[in-house]
ZAMARGU-4260 file (C-alpha; in steps of 0.2 Angstrom, whole numbers, plus 5000, padded with zeros to 4 digits):
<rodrens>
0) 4883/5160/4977 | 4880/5143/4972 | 4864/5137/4982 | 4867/5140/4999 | 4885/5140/5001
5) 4899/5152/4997 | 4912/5147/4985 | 4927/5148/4997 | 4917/5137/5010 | 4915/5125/4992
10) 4932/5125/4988 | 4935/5124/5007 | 4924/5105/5009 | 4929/5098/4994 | 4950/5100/4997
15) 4943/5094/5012 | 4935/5078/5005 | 4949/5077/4994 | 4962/5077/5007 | 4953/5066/5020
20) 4952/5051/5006 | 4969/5053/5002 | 4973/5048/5021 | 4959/5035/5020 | 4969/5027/5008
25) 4986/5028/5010 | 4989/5012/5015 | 4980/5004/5000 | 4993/5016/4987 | 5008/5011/5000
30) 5004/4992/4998 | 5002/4994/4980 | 5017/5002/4977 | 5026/4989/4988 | 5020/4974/4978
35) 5025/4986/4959 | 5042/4985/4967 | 5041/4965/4973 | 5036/4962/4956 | 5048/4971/4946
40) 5064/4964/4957 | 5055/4945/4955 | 5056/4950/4937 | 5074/4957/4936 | 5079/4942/4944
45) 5070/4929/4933 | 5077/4938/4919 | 5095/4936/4925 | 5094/4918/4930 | 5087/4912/4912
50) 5104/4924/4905 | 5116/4913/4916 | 5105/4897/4912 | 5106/4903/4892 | 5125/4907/4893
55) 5130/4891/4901 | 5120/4879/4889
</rodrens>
């Protein structure tokens, strides 16, 4: 026994802790990943304008 606490009721808190931050945020990982993908189709784009700009000078 670890201090006062059983190890299954440790395990139980911290997956707990572990999941209830995961939901806290969620909305932070989901806005992230929505501005990765922003970025890299801003970036695909730039890249094929400055092809069609390079083919036609």
């Amino acid at each position: 026994m670890l201090g006062r606490l059983p190890l299954p009721q440790l395990l139980f808190a911290a997956i707990l802790g572990i999941a209830g931050g995961m939901y806290i945020y969620q909305p932070i990982f989901e806005q992230y990943s929505r501005d990765q993908k922003e970025l890299k189709e801003k970036v695909k784009l730039l890249e094929e304008s400055e092809e069609k700009g390079a083919n036609s000078a």
